[in-house]
C-alpha positions in Angstrom: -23.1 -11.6 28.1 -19.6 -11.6 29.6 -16.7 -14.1 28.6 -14.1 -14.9 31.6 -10.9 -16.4 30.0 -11.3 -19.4 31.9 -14.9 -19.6 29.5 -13.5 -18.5 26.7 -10.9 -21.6 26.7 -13.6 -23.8 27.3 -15.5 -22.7 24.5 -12.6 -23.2 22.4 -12.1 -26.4 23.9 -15.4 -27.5 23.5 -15.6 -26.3 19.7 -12.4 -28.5 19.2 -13.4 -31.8 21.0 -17.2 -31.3 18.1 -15.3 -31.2 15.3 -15.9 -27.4 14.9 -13.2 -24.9 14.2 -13.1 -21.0 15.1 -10.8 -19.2 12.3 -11.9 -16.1 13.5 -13.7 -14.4 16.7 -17.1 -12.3 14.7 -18.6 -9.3 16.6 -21.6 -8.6 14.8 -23.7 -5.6 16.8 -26.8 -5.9 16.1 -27.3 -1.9 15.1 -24.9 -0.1 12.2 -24.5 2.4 14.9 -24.6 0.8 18.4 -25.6 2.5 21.7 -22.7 1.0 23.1 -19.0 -0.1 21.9 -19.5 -3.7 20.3 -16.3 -5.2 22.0 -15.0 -3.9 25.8 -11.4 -5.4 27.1 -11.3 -4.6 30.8 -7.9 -3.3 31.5 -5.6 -5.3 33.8 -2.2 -6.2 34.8 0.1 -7.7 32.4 -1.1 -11.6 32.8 0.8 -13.7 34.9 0.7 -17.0 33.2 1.8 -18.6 30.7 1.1 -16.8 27.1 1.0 -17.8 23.6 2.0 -16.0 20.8 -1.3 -13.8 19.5 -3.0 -13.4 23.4 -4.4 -10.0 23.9 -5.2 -7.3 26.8 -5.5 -4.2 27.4 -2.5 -2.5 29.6 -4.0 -0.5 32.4 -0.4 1.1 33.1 0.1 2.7 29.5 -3.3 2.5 28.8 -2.8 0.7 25.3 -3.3 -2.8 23.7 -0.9 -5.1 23.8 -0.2 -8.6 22.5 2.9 -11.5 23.1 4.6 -12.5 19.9 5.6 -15.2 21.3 9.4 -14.0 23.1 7.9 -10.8 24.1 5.3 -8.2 25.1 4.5 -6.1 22.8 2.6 -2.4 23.2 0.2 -1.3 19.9 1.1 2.0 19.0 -1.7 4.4 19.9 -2.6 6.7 17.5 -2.3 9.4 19.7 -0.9 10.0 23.3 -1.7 12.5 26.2 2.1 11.7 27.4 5.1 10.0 26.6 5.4 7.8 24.1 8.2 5.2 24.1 9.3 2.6 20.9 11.9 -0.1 21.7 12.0 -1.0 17.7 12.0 0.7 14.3 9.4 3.6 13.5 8.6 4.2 9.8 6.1 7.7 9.5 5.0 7.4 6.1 3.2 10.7 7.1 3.5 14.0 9.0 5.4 13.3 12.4 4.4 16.5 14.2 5.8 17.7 17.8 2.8 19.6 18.6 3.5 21.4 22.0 6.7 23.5 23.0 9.0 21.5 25.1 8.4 18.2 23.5 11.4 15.6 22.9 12.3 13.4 20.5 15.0 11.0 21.8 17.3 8.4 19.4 19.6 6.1 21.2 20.2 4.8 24.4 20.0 7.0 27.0 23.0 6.1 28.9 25.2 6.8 25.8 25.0 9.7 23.4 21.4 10.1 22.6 20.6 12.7 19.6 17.5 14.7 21.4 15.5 16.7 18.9 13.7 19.5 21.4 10.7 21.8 19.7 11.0 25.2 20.8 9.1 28.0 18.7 8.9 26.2 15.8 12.7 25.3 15.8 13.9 21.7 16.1 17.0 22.0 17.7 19.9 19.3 17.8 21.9 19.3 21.6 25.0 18.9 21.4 27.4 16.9 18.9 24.6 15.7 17.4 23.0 15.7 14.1 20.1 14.3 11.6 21.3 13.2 8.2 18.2 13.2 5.5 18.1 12.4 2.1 17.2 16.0 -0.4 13.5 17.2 1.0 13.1 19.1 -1.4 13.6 21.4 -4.6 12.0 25.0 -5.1 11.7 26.6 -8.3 10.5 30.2 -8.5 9.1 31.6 -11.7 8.4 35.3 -10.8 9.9 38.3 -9.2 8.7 38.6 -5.5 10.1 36.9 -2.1 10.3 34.1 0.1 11.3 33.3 3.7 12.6 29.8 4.0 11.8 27.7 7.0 13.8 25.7 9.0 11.3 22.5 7.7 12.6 23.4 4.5 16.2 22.4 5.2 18.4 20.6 2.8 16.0 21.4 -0.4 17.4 23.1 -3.2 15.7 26.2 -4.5 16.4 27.4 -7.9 16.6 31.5 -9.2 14.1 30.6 -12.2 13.2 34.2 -13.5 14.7 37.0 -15.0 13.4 39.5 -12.6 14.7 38.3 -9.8 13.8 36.5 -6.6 14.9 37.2 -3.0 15.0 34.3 -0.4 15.3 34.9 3.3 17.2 31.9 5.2 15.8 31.5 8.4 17.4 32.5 11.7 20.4 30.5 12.3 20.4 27.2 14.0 23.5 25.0 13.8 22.8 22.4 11.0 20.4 23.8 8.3 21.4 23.6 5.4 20.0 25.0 1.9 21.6 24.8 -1.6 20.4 27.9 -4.6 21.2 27.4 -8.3 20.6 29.9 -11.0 18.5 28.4 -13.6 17.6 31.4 -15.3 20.1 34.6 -15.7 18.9 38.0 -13.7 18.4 40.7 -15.9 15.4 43.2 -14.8 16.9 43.0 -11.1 18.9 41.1 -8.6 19.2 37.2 -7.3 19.2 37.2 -3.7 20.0 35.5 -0.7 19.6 37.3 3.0 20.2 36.1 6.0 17.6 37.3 8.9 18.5 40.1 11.5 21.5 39.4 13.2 22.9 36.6 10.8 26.1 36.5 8.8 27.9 34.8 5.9 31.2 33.6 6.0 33.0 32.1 3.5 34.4 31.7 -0.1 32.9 31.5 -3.3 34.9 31.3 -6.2 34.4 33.6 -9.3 35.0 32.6 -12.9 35.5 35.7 -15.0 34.4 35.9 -18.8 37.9 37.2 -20.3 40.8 35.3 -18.6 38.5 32.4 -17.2 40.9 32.8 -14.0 39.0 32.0 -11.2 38.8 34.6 -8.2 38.0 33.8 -5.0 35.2 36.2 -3.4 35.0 36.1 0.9 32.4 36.9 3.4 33.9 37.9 6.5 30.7 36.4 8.8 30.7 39.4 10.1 29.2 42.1 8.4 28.4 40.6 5.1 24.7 39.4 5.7 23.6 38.9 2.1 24.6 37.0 -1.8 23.4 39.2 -4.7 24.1 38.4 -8.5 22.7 41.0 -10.7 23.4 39.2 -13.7 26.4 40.6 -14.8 29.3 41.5 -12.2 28.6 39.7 -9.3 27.2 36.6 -10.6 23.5 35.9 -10.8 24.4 33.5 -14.1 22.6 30.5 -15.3 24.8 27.6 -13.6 25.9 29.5 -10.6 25.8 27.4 -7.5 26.2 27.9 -3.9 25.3 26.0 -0.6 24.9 27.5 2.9 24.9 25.7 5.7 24.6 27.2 9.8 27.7 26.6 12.3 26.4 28.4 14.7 23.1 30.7 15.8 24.4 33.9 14.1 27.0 32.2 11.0 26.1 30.4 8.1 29.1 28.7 6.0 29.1 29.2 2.4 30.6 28.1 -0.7 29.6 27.4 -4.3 30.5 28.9 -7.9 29.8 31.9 -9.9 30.4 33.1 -13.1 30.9 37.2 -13.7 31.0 39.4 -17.0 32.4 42.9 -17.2 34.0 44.6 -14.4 33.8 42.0 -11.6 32.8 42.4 -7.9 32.0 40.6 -5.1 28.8 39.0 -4.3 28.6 39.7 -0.9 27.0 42.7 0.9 26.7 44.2 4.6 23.2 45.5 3.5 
């Protein structure tokens, strides 16, 4: 059987002018699985007349459902979306937002202004120009046994803790303006090295400042951003001691800024190497 809307009122009309109320519209198909879908709204136009707040169709333009509030039309969010996908009001992910094909855009702000757009390219979000994403920590790694890690750019603004005495080496990502990852020694280096590398063709540049053990006079230790490509504390002379601190952060695709605190014993040297 098939409802117009011009039937539909009536029926409501009729029910009221009975006596009888409808709280609530029941579709009840008559199988648990049903040859065919138990409810069908054909898709149409946006309608013409005159809405109330909670009327219902189905857009055949954006093929989605859409309702009026009562001030405006609004579009149901589909689950998923063969094209573009645009929202005029707040979006809270509770979940996974994924940008699953190369190319896609994510775009905040009007258009006409200064938009941030977030483009997905290999597995890179990358930020155009001037703008940025601020996020709360998303994350903290600890690491309880020698071996290595690559870090990803998804993994941006955690903080990742040396937590064993034989060492750990982390590889920060190739360089893309804005990541940003802070390292804490939790646990002093003493069968081998702490370890921070950037990839192929990245460099460190900046100043970390050295406390020594006999005059506690603080010494400032560079990287030049271009040759030093690595931060090693063996424990001893160049750092690598529980409560050392440092924070890099990319400026550009080949320079990550750094700065932080270490602590030294003996004869001490600079953290930074060119291999």
């Amino acid at each position: 059987m098939a409802l117009s809307t011009t039937n539909m009122r009536g029926l409501r009309n009729w029910a009221s002018k009975v006596g009888h109320a409808l709280p609530k519209l029941v579709i009840w198909p008559q199988d648990v699985t049903p040859v065919n879908a138990p409810l069908h709204i054909r898709p149409t136009e946006v309608p013409t007349g005159t809405m109330v707040a909670g009327d219902f169709w189905y857009d055949d333009d954006n093929n989605t459902l859409a309702f009026y509030d009562g001030t405006n039309n609004v579009e149901l969010v589909k689950t998923s979306s063969p094209g573009d996908l645009t929202i005029t009001d707040d979006l809270n992910v509770g979940d996974d937002l994924n940008l699953t094909s190369t190319g896609a855009i994510i775009t905040i702000g009007p258009a006409a202004t200064d938009p941030v757009i977030i483009t997905q390219s290999a597995n890179v979000l990358t930020l155009s120009a001037g703008d940025k994403i601020v996020a709360p920590l998303m994350g903290f790694g600890v690491e309880t046994g020698g071996g290595a890690a690559t870090l990803t750019p998804a993994q941006s603004g955690g903080v990742f803790a040396f937590n064993a005495a034989a060492g750990f080496l982390y590889t920060l990502p190739a360089a893309v303006a804005g990541l940003t990852y802070t390292f804490i020694v939790t646990t002093t280096a003493t069968s081998s090295v702490h370890r921070v590398a950037c990839a192929s063709g990245d460099f460190l540049l900046g100043t970390i400042l050295q406390g020594s053990d006999g005059t506690f006079v603080a010494t400032a230790r560079s990287a030049n951003g271009t040759t030093h490509l690595a931060w090693e504390g063996d424990g001893s002379t160049t750092g690598g001691i529980i409560g050392d601190w440092f924070t890099v952060a990319a400026i550009s695709g080949t320079q990550w800024l750094i700065w932080g605190f270490n602590t030294a014993t003996g004869t001490e040297a600079t953290p930074f190497k060119t291999s």
